[in-house]
C-alpha positions as MATLAB code, in Angstrom:
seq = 'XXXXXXXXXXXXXXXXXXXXXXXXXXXXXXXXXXXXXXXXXXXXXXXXXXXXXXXXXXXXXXXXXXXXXXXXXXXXXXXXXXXXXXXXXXXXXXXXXXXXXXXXXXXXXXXXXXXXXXXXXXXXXXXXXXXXXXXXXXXXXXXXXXXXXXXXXXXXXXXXXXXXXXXXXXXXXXXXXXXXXXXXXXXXXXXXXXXXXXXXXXXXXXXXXXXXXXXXXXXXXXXXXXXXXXXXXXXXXXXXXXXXXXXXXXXXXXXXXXXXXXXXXXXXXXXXXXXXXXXXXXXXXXXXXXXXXXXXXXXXXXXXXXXXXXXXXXXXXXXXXXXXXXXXXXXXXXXXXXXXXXXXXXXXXXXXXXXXXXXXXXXXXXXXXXXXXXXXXXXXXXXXXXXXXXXXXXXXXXXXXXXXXXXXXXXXXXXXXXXXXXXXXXXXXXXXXXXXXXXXXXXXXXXXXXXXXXXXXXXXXXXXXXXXXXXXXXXXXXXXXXXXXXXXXXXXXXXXXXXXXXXXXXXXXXXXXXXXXXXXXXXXXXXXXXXXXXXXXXXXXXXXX';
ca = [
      40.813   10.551  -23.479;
      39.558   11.991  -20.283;
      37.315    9.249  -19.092;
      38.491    5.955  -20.270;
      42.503    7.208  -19.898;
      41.711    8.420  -16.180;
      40.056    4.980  -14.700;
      42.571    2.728  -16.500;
      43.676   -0.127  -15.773;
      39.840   -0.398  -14.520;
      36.687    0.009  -17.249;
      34.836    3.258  -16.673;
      31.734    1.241  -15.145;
      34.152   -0.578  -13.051;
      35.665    2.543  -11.556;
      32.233    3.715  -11.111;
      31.032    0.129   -9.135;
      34.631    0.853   -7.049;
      32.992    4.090   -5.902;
      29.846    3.360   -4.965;
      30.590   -0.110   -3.474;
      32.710    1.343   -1.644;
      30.558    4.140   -0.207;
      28.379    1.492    1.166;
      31.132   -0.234    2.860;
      32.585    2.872    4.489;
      32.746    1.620    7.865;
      35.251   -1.195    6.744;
      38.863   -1.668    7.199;
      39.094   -3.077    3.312;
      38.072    1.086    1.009;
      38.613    2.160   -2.316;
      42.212    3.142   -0.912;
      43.382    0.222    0.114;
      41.868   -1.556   -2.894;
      43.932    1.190   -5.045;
      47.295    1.464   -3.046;
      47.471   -1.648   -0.586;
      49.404   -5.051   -0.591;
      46.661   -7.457   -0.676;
      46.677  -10.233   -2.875;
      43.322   -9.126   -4.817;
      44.242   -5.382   -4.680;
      45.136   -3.317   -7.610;
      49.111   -3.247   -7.604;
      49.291   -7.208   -7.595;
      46.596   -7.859  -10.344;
      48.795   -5.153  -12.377;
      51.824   -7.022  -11.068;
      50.242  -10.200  -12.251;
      48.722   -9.214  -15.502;
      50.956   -6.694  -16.626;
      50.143   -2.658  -17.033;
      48.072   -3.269  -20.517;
      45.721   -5.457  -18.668;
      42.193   -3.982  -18.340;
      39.930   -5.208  -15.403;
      36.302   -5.431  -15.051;
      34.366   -4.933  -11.891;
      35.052   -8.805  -11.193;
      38.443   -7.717   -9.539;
      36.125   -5.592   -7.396;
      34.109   -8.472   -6.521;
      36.850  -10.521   -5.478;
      38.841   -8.018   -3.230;
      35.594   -6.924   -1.194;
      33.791  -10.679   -1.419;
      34.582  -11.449    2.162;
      33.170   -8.058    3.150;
      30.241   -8.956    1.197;
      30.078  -12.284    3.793;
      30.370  -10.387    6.591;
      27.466   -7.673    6.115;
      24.700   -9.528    7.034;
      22.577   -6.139    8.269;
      23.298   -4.638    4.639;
      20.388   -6.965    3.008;
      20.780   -4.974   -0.472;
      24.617   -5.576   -0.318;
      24.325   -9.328    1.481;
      21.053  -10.866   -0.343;
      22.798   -9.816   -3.773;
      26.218  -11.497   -2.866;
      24.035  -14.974   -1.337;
      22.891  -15.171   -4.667;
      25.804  -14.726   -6.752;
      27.907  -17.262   -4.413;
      25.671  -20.319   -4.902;
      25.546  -19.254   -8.830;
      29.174  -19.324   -8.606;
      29.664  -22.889   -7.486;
      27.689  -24.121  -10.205;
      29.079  -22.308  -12.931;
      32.440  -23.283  -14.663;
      34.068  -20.990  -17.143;
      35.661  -17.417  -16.101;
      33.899  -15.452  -18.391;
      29.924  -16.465  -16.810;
      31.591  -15.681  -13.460;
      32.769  -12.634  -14.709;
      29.682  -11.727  -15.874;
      28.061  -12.980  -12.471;
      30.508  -11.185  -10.432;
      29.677   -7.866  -12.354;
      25.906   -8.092  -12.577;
      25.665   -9.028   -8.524;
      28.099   -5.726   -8.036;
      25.434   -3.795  -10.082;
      22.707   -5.037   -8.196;
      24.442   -3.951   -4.756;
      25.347   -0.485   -5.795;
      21.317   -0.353   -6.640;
      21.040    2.865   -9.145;
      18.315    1.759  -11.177;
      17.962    6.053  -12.493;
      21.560    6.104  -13.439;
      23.297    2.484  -13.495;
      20.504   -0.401  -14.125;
      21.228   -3.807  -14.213;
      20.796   -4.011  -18.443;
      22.910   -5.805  -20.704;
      24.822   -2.775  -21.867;
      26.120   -1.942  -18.633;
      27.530   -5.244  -17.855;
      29.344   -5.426  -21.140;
      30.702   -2.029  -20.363;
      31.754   -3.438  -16.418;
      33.336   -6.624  -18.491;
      34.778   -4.905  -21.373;
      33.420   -7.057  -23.827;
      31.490   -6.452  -26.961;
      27.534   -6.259  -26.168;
      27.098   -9.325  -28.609;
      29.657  -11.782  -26.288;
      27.603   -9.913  -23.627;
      24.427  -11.366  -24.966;
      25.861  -14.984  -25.551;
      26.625  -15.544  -22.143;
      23.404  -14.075  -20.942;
      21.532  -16.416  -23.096;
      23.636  -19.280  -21.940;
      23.326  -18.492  -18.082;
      19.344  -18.002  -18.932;
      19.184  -21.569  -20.163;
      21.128  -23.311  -16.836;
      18.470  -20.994  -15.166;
      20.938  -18.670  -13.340;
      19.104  -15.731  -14.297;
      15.822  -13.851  -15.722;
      15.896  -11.200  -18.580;
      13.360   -8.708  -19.207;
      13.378   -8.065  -22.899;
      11.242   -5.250  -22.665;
      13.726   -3.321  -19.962;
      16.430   -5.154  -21.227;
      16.910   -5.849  -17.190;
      19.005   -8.992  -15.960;
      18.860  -10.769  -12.432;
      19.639  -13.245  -11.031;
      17.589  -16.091   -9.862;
      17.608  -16.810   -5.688;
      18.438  -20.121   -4.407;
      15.809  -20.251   -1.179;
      16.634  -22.504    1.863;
      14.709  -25.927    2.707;
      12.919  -24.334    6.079;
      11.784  -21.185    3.953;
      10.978  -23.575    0.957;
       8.833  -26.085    3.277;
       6.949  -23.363    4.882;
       6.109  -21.574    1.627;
       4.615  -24.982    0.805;
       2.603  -25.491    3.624;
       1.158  -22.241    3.332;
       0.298  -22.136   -0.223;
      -1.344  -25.908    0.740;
      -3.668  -24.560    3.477;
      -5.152  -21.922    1.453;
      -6.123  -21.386   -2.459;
      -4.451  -18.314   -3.586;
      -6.480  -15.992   -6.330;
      -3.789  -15.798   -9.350;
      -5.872  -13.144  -11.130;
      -6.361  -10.774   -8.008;
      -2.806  -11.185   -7.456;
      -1.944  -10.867  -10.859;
      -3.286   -7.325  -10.820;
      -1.485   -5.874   -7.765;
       2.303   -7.107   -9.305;
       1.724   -6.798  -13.016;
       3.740   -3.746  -14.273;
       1.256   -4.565  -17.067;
      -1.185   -1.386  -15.753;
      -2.736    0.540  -18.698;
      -1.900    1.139  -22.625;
      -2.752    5.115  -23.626;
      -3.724    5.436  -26.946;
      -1.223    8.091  -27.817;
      -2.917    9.119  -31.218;
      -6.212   10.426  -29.640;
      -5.053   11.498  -26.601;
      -2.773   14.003  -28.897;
      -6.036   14.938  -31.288;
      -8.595   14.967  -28.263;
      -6.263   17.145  -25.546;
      -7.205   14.397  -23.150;
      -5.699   11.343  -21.696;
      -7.832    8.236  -22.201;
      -6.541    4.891  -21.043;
      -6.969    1.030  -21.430;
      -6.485   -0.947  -18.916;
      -5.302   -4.548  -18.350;
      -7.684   -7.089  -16.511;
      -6.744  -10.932  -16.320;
      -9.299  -13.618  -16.550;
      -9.409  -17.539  -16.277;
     -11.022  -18.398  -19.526;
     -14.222  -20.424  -17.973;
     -15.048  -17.069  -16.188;
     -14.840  -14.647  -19.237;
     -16.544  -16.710  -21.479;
     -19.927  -16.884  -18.607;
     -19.890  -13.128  -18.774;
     -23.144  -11.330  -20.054;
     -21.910   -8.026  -20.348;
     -18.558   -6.180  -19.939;
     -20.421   -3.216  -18.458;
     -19.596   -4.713  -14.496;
     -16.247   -4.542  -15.340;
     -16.160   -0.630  -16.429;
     -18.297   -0.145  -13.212;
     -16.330   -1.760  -10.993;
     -12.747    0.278  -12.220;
     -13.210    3.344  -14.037;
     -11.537    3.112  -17.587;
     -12.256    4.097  -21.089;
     -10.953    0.228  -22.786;
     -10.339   -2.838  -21.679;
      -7.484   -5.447  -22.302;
      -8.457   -8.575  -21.005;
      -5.658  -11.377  -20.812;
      -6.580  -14.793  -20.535;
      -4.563  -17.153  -18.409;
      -5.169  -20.333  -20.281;
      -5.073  -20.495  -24.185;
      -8.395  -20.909  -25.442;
     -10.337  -22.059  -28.654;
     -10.000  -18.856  -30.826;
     -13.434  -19.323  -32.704;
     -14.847  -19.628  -29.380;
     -13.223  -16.624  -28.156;
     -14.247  -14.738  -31.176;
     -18.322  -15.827  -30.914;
     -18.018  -14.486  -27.490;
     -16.652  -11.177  -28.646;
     -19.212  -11.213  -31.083;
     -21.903  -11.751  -29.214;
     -21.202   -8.776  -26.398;
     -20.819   -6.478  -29.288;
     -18.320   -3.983  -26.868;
     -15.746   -1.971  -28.869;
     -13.889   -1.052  -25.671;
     -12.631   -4.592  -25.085;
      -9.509   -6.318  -26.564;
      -8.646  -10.129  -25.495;
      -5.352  -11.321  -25.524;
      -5.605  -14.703  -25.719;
      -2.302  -17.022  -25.186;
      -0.904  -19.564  -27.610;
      -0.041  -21.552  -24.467;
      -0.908  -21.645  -20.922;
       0.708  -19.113  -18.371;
       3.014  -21.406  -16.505;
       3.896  -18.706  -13.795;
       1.045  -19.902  -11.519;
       3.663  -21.574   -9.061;
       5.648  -18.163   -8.773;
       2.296  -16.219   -7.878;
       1.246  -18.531   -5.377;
       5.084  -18.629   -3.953;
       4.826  -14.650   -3.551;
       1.322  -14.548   -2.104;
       2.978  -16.933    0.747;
       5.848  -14.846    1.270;
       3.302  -12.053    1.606;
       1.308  -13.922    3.929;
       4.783  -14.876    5.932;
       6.288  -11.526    6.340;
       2.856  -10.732    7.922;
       3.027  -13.782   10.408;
       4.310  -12.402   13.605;
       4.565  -16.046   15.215;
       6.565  -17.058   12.514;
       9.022  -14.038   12.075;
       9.725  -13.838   15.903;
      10.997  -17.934   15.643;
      13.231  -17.342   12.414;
      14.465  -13.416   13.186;
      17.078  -14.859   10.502;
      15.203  -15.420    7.378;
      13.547  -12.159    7.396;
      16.092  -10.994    4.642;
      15.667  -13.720    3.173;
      12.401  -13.167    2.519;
      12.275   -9.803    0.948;
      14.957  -10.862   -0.991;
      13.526  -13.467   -2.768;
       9.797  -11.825   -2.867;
      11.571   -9.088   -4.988;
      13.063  -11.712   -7.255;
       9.881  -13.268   -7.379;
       8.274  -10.098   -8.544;
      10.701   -9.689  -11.263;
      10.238  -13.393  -12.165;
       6.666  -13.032  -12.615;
       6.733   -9.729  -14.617;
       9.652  -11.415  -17.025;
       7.183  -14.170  -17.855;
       4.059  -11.536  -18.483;
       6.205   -9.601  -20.803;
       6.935  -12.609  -23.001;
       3.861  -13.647  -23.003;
       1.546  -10.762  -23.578;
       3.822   -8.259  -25.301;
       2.700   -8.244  -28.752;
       6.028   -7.802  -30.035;
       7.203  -11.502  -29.078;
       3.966  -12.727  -31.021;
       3.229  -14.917  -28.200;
      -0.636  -13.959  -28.010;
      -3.853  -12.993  -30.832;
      -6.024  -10.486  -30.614;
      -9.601  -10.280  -30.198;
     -11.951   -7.680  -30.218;
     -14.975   -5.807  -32.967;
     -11.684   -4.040  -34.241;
      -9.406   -5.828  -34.579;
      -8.766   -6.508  -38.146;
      -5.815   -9.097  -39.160;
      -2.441   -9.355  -37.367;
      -1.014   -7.019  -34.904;
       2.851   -7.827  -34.387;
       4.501   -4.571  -33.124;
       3.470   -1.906  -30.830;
       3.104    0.882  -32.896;
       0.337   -1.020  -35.064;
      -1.031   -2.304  -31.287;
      -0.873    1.073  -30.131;
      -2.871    2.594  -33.411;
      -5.436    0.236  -32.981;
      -6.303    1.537  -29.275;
      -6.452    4.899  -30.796;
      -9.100    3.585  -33.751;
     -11.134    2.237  -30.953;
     -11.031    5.575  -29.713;
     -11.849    7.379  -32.910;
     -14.838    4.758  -33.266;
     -16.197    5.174  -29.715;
     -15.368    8.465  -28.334;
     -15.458   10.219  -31.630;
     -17.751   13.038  -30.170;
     -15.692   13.933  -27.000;
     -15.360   17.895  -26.597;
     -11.515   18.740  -26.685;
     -10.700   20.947  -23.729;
      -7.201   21.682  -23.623;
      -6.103   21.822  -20.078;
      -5.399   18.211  -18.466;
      -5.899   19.638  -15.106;
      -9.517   20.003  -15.055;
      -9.947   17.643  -18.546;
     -10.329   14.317  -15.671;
     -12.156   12.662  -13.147;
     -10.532   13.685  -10.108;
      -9.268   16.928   -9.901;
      -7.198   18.440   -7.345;
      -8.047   20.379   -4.554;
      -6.410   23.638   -6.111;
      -8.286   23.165   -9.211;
     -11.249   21.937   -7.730;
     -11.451   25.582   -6.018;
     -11.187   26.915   -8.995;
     -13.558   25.127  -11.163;
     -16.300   26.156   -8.183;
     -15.263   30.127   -8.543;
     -15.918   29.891  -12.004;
     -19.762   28.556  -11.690;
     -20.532   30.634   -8.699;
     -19.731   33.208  -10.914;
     -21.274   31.800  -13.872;
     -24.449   30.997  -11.999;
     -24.467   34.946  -10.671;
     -24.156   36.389  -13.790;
     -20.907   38.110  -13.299;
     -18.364   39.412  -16.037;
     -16.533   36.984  -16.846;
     -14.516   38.612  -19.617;
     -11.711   39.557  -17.120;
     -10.588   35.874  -17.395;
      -9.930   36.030  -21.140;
      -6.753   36.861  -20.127;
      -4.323   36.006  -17.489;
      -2.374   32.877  -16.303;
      -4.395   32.665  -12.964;
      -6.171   28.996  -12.899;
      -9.499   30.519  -13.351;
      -8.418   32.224  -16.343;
      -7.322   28.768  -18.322;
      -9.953   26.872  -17.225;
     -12.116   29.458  -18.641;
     -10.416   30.034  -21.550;
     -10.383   26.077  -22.301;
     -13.573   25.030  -21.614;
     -15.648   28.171  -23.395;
     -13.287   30.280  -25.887;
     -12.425   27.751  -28.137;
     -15.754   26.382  -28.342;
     -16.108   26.334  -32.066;
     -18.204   22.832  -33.607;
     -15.094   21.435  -34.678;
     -14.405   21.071  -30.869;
     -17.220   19.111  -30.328;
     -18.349   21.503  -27.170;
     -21.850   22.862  -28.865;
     -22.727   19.428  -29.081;
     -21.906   18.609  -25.597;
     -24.178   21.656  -24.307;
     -26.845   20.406  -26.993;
     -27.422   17.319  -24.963;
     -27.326   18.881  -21.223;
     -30.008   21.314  -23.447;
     -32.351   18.576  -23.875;
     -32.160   17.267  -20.586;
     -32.935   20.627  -19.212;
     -35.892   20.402  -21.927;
     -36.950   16.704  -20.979;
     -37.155   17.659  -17.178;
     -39.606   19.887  -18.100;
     -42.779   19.709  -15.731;
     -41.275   16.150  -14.333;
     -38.195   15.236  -11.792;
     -35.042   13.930  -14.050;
     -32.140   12.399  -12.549;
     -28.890   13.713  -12.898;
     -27.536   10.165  -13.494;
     -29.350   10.231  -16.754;
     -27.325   13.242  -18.280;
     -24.307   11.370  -16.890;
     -24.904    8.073  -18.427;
     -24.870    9.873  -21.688;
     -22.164   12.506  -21.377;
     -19.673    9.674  -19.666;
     -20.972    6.729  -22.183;
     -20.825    5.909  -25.926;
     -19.801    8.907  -28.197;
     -18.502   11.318  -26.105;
     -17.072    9.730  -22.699;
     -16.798   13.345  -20.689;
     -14.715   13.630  -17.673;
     -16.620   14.972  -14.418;
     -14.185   17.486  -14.084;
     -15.724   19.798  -16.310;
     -19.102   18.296  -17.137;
     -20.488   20.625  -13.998;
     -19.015   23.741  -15.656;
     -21.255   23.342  -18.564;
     -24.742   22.205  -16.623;
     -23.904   25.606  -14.604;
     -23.480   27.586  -18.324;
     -27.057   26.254  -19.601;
     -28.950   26.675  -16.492;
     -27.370   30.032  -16.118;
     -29.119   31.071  -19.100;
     -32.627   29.382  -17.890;
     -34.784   32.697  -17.600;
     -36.307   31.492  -14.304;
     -34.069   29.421  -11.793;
     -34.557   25.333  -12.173;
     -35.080   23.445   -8.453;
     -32.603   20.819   -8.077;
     -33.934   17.725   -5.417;
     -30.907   15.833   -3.308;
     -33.148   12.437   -2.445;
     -36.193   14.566   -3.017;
     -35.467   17.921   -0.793;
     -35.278   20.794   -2.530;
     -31.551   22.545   -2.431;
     -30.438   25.510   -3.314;
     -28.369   25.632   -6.921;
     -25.297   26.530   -6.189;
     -21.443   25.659   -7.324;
     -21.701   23.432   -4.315;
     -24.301   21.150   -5.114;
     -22.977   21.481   -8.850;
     -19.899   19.585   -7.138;
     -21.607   17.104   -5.296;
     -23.719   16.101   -8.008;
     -20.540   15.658   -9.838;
     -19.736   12.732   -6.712;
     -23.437   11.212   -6.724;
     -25.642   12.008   -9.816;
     -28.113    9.467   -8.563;
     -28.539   11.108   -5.630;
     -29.728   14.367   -7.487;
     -33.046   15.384  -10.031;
     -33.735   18.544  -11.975;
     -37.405   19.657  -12.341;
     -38.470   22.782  -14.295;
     -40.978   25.120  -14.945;
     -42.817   24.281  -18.315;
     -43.284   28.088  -19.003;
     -39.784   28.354  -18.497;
     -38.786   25.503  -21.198;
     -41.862   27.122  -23.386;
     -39.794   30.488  -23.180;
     -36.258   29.317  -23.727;
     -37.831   27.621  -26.984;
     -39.549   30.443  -28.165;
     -36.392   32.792  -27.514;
     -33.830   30.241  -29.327;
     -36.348   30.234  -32.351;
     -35.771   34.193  -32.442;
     -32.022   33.597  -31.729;
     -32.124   31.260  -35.074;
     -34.294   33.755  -37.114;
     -31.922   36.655  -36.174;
     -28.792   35.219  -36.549;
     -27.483   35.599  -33.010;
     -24.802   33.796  -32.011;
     -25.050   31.847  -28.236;
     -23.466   34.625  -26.280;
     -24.617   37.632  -23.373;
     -27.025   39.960  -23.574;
     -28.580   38.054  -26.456;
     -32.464   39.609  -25.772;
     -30.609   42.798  -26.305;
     -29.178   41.343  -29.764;
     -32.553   39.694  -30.271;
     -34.513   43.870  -30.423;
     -31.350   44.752  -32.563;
     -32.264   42.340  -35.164;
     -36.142   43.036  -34.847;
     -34.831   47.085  -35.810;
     -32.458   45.996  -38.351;
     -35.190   43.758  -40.327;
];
């Protein structure tokens, strides 16, 4: 009543596109006033003249009163670019209601409020005033004459960009006089990024992440290991899409016969046809970069972005149909992968199984701050206070309280260190390297190749904290060797062995080991739980016996 009754004769979206299309052509003669009140023949009083006062009207009418303004503003490339496009789909189409939709969907585009007014389906039904499902008919139909793209998974229209012949032959020669790397560029547009499995994440207080790689299927298949690929990007699973369908047995020998739980291959029923698009917006990159060329054609440099944009939508609409699971366009490989998966819920359990299977071990830490990699610098500060203090033997019971960053890291990382956290076991392992380094020099990069590999997959962030807990409680100090120099142990070099592991060995003192052995054995015998002051507990339990 307040809404609909207050923009009639327009459609609330089209009184919206009236107000914001107008904003951006504020230094006009033609405004949302004259539009409203004047005499032109495409202003509102004649179209209600015309059509009667029970006529509603979609943002079309909108269109058509500010289309020569759209002509003229050739330095508004958002507001120019959009109308190019929807004139030369205009000429080809025939009946009123495409260019309607046309009309409404180029209006949409101009105003450019993907937060609060996207380009979807929806929207341009509510512009129109038409039912979402007549909405959806003459979608599908312009899709078919190739007018536009739809994302199904945004549920995002656009339309398609007509180039010119000089822009079209130069693309060509470009892409001719050098090959272009679909994969490499494949990775930089694909929204396609990284899958979380939402499951474990939840259960483990952590954020693990697969991420998506492409590969031609000749180079996957000569692989010997996937471990280059988790070295070369940092991620706890892989999704590998292949760009060419390939022989599923021959797919699934190969997954076989690397025996890697982390790795999932998507592997096309058909070939991805989108090559020609990739290679069209690696020349456009390649242009916009050519200084020669942009000086001699000022003209086409809107041009340009506007249709590298397009072709970045292009290519994205075709990965979505191809390699979402939900349009059943792809099968699965992989050691766990067990029958079909045709939605993303079952997709999305199955990353989390992998999970359960591989990182089953992982300690949960409940503070996603310092549970990662790379921490900031805030927290990074913080994290060093608490093992300079750890290493010095202060009281650290003043941070079992408080909100102070110190204080939760704390609290995360050792007061909730039960066995069902998987933390004891965690400290059990830095325990026996600290053992195994015994009267020998042991690499750091050891402990981290088994803290960051199968079972428990530790971030760095607070591996450090609990090497400075056990060697805290060394009864003589350990020597740490950066590239064989001794160094001092400090929080510091805690930190930078965090960066370079490799760089970094432990030795210590067999006596030492010999002692920390004996004194766990009386630990066991007494009952005393891992704690402070635990020789003092240790005589207790001698008196009490």
């Amino acid at each position: 009543k307040i809404v609909c009754q207050g923009c009639y004769p327009l459609t609330t979206v089209a009184a919206y596109l009236l107000l914001h299309i107008s904003w951006k052509m504020a230094q006009n003669e033609r405004t949302i006033f004259t539009f409203l009140a004047g005499q032109d023949v495409n202003g509102l009083p004649a179209l209600i003249k015309k059509y009667g006062e029970k006529h509603y009207f979609g943002g079309e009418v909108i269109y058509d009163y500010f289309e020569n303004t759209f002509r003229e503003e050739v330095k508004n490339t958002q507001v120019h670019g959009e109308w190019l496009k929807a004139d030369y789909v205009l000429e080809q189409v025939t009946t009123e209601e495409e260019k309607s939709f046309i009309k409404n969907l180029a209006l949409l585009e101009m105003v450019h409020k993907e937060n609060e007014m996207p380009v979807t389906e929806e929207n341009i039904a509510l512009a129109l005033g038409i039912s979402l499902e007549k909405c959806e008919k003459i979608r599908k139909i312009l899709e078919k004459k190739q007018f536009l793209v739809y994302r199904k998974a945004t549920n995002h229209c656009r339309l398609k960009n007509n180039i010119g012949v000089n822009l079209e032959e130069e693309m060509k020669r470009v892409i001719a006089s050098s090959k272009t790397d679909i994969r490499n560029v494949l990775s930089k547009v694909a929204e396609m990024q990284y899958e979380l499995p939402k499951r474990y994440n939840l259960h483990f207080k952590m954020t693990r992440f697969f991420e998506y790689e492409f590969f031609h299927s000749t180079e996957l298949l000569e692989l010997k290991t996937f471990k280059y690929l988790f070295d070369d990007r940092f991620s706890d699973g892989k999704i590998i899409l292949l760009l060419e369908h390939t022989d599923s047995d021959s797919v699934e020998k190969f997954v076989q016969k690397l025996q890697d739980e982390r790795v999932i291959i998507m592997n096309p029923h058909k070939d991805f046809s989108g090559g020609n698009l990739v290679e069209q917006y690696e020349a456009i990159k390649k242009l916009k970069k050519n200084q020669e060329f942009l000086d001699e054609n000022k003209a086409i440099i809107t041009e340009l972005e506007i249709y590298q944009q397009d072709l970045y939508f292009e290519i994205n609409s075709m990965l979505e149909d191809v390699y979402r699971i939900e349009n059943k366009n792809c099968e699965l490989h992989g050691i766990c992968v067990e029958g079909q998966v045709n939605s993303r819920q079952h997709f999305n359990r199955l990353l989390s199984d992998i999970c359960d299977q591989y990182y089953h071990k992982a300690p949960r830490v409940n503070h996603e701050l310092i549970n990662r990699n790379n921490l900031s610098a805030q927290i990074r500060k913080a994290r060093n206070k608490l093992m300079s203090e750890i290493l010095e033997h202060k009281d650290m019971s003043i941070y079992l309280k408080g909100t102070s960053a110190e204080a939760t890291i704390y609290r995360a990382a050792f007061m909730r260190a039960g066995d069902e956290s998987g933390i004891p076991y965690t400290v059990n392992i830095i325990k026996d390297f600290v053992y195994a380094s015994a009267g020998k020099m042991n690499e750091f990069s050891e402990l981290y190749d088994i803290l960051q590999g199968k079972n428990l997959g530790i971030r760095k962030g607070i591996i450090s904290l609990y090497i400075a807990k056990v060697l805290s409680e060394l009864s003589d100090l350990p020597v740490i060797y950066c590239q064989n120099k001794e160094v001092a142990l400090t929080s510091e070099i805690l930190a930078n062995i965090d960066l370079r592991p490799v760089d970094y060995s432990l030795y210590v003192e067999k006596s030492t080991v010999e002692k920390e052995k004996y004194l766990k054995s009386l630990e066991k015998l007494y009952s005393v739980e891992d704690g402070n002051q635990n020789l003092e507990k240790i005589v207790d339990g001698m008196l009490g016996w």
